[in-house]
N, C-alpha and C positions, 0 to 999 in steps of 0.2 A: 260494468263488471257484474258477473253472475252471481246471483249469493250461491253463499256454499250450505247446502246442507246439512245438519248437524243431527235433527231429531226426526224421527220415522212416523210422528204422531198423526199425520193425514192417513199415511198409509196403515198403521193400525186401525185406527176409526174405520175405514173403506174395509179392512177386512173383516171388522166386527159389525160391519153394516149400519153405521153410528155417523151422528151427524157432529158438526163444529156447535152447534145448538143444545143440543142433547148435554156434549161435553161442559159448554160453558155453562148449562143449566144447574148442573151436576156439582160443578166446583164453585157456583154461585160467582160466575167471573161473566167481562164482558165480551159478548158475540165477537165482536173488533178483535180485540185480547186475542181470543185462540183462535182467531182465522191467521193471525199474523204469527202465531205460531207455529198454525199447517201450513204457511207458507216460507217459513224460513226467515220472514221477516226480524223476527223476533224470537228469544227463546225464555222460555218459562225459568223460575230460580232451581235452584235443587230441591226445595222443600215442595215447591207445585209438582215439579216432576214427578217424585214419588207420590204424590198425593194420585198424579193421573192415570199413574201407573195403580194405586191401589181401584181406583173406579173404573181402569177399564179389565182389573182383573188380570195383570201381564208381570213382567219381573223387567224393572225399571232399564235393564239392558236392552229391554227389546223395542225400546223408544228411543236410542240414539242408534247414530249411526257409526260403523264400525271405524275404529281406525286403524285396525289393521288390513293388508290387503288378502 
């Protein structure tokens, strides 16, 4: 079964030109941690969220993905 999608945080990073390294540098977390978050594996609480959202600079909407069509 495919995972589904939920947060956009790889593809921000790639548009900001920023690495999973950088990030987890940033939020003092580990490397694992936010690869499994750009990968869907895994998703951050609502408090990291925002917090990812204040380091990469974005408005916390624009790390998840939409549910509507």
């Amino acid at each position: 079964m495919a995972k589904k999608a939920i947060n956009r945080l790889k593809v921000v990073l790639v548009e900001q030109g920023r690495t999973n390294k950088w990030l987890a540098e940033k939020l003092d977390k580990n490397t694992a941690t936010v690869s499994r978050w750009c990968t869907n594996e895994m998703q951050p609480s609502l408090e990291t969220l925002v917090e990812i959202a204040n380091v990469l600079n974005v408005d916390v909407k624009d790390l998840l993905v939409s549910t509507k069509g």
